[in-house]
N, C-alpha and C positions, 0 to 999 in steps of 0.2 A: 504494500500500500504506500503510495506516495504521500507525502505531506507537501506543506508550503514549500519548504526551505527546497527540496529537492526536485519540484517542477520543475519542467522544461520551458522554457520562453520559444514560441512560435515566431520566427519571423514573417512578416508580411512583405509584401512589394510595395512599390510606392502607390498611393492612390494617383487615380488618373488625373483629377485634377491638378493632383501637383508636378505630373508631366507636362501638362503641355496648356501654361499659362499666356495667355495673350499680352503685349507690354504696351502697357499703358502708354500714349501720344506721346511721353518725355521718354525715350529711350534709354535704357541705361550707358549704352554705345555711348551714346553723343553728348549726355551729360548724366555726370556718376550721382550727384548732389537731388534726390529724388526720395520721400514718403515711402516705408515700405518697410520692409523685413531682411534686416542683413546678419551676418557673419562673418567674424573676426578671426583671424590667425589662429586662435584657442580653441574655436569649435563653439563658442560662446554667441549665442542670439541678443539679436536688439532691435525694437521697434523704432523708427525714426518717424517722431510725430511732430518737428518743427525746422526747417530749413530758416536760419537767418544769414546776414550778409558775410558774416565772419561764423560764429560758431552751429553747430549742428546739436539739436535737443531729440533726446533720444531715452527709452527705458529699455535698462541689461537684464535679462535672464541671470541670476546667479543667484547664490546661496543666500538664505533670510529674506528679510524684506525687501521688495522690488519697488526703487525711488527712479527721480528723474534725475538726468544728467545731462551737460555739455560740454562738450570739446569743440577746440578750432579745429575747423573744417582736415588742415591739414594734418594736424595730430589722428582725426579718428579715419583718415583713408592711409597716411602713409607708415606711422607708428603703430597704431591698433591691426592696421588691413581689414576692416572691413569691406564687404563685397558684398552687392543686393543680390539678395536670392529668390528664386520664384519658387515661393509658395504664399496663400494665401490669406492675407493681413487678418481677413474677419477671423480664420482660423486661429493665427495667431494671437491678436487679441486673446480669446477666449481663452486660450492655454495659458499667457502670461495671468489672467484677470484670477485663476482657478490657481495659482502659485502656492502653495504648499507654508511658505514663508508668510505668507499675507501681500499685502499694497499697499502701498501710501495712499495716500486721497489724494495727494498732487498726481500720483501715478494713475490713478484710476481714470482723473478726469482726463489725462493727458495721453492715456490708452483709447477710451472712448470717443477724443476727441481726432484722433487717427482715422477711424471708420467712416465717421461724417465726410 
C-alpha cells in the first residue's frame, strides 16, 4: 500500500494553451519593455504590472509573502535576465493570488490590476 510520502508524481504535457499563445500588437521582438509574465536566470516568475520611463514594477514569485517591487529597466533585463514568456497572465494571476505565503494588499491590487 502506498502512502503520501511515497506516491509517484504524474507528469503532464504542457496545456495547449500555453503552446501556442498569440503576441499581443507590442511584440516582444521589437520591444522587450511589455505587461506580462516573465523569467529570470533563477527559474524565478514575475508579473510585470507597470512599465514607467526608467524603472519596471513588477510582483516575484518567491518564498513568504509576495510584495511589489522595482528595478531600473536595465538592472531587471540585463543583471536579473529576465525574459517574457508565453503563458497566460489570467492564469498566472490566479496562481500568484492563491500563494501559499499570502499577499500584500499592494500586491493584490497590483496583480488585479494586470488583468484589467
Amino acid at each position: 500500500m502506498r502512502t503520501k510520502s511515497t506516491r509517484r508524481v504524474k507528469r503532464r504535457r504542457p496545456r495547449a494553451e500555453q503552446l501556442q499563445l498569440p503576441f499581443e500588437e507590442t511584440d516582444i521582438r521589437h520591444n522587450k519593455k511589455v505587461r506580462g509574465v516573465y523569467r529570470d536566470k533563477n527559474a524565478r516568475h514575475a508579473i510585470v504590472y507597470k512599465i514607467g520611463k526608467i524603472k519596471i514594477s513588477f510582483v516575484e514569485m518567491k518564498k513568504g509573502r509576495l510584495a511589489t517591487r522595482s528595478l531600473p529597466d536595465v538592472k531587471f533585463f540585463n543583471v536579473r535576465k529576465f525574459e517574457r514568456i508565453e503563458y497566460p497572465l489570467e492564469r498566472a494571476v490566479e496562481n500568484f493570488l492563491r500563494h501559499g505565503g499570502g499577499v500584500s494588499g499592494a500586491a493584490r491590487r497590483a496583480l488585479l490590476s494586470a488583468v484589467k
